[in-house]
N, C-alpha and C positions, 0 to 999 in steps of 0.2 A: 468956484469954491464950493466944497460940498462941506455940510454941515454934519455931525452924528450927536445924537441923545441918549444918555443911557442912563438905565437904573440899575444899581448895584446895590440895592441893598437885600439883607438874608432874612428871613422870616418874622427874626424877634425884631426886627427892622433898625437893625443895627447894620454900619456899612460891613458890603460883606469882605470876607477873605479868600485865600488859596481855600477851594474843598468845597466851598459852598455854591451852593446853586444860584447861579445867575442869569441876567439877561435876558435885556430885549435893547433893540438898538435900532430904530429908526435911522437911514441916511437920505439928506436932502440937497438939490443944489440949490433949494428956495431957505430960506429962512423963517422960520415959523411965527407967528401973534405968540404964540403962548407954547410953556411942556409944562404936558402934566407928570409926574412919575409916580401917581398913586392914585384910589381909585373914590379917595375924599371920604370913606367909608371908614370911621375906627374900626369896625369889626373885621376890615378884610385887611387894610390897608396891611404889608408885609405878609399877606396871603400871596401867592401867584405872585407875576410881574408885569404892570402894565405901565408902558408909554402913550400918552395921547400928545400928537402936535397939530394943533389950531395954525392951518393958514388962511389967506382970505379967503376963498372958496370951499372949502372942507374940514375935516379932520381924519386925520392918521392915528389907529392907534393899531399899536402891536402887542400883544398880549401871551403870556405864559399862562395858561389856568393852574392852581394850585391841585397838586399830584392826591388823587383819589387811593394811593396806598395798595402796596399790590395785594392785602383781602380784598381792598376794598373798602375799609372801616371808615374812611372819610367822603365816601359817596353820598349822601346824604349831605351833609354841607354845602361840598362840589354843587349836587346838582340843583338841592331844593333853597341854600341860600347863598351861593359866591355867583354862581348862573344867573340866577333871577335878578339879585343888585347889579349884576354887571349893565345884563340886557337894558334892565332899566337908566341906567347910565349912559348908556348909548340909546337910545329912545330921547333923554333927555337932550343932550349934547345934538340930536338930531333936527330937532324943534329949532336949531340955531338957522343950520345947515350941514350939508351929507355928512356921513362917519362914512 
């Protein structure tokens, strides 16, 4: 039996619709401890799209990072705080065991 996880929600972190940007979808034939489908952070959470699933040995996450804008104008966020919480997130989550 294979297992799939998915986040669907849109920015304002409302479920999303036709037109909006979605997705990440983990598929498993194990069954996970745990899903995450956000990144526990008010400030990002509906930024980007991340799945994390906790099995006994590891963690799975699959991630969208949230779109830098074609100038460019959200680079800064991106890089110097949606980057830097994520990393730390997985640093943490690593301290358990592997990401």
């Amino acid at each position: 039996k294979i297992g799939a996880f998915f986040t669907s929600k849109n920015k304002e972190g409302e479920e999303a619709t036709k037109g909006d940007s979605i997705g990440d979808i983990p598929v498993s034939h194990l069954q996970p401890l745990n899903v995450m489908t956000e990144l526990g952070l008010p400030k990002h959470d509906g930024e980007g799209r991340t799945v994390t699933a906790e099995f006994p040995l590891f963690h799975l996450t699959n991630v969208y990072v949230p779109n830098s804008g074609q100038k460019l104008d959200r680079l800064g966020y991106r890089t110097e705080e949606w980057d830097t919480d994520f990393l730390n997130k997985m640093q943490q989550l690593e301290k358990g065991k592997p990401v």
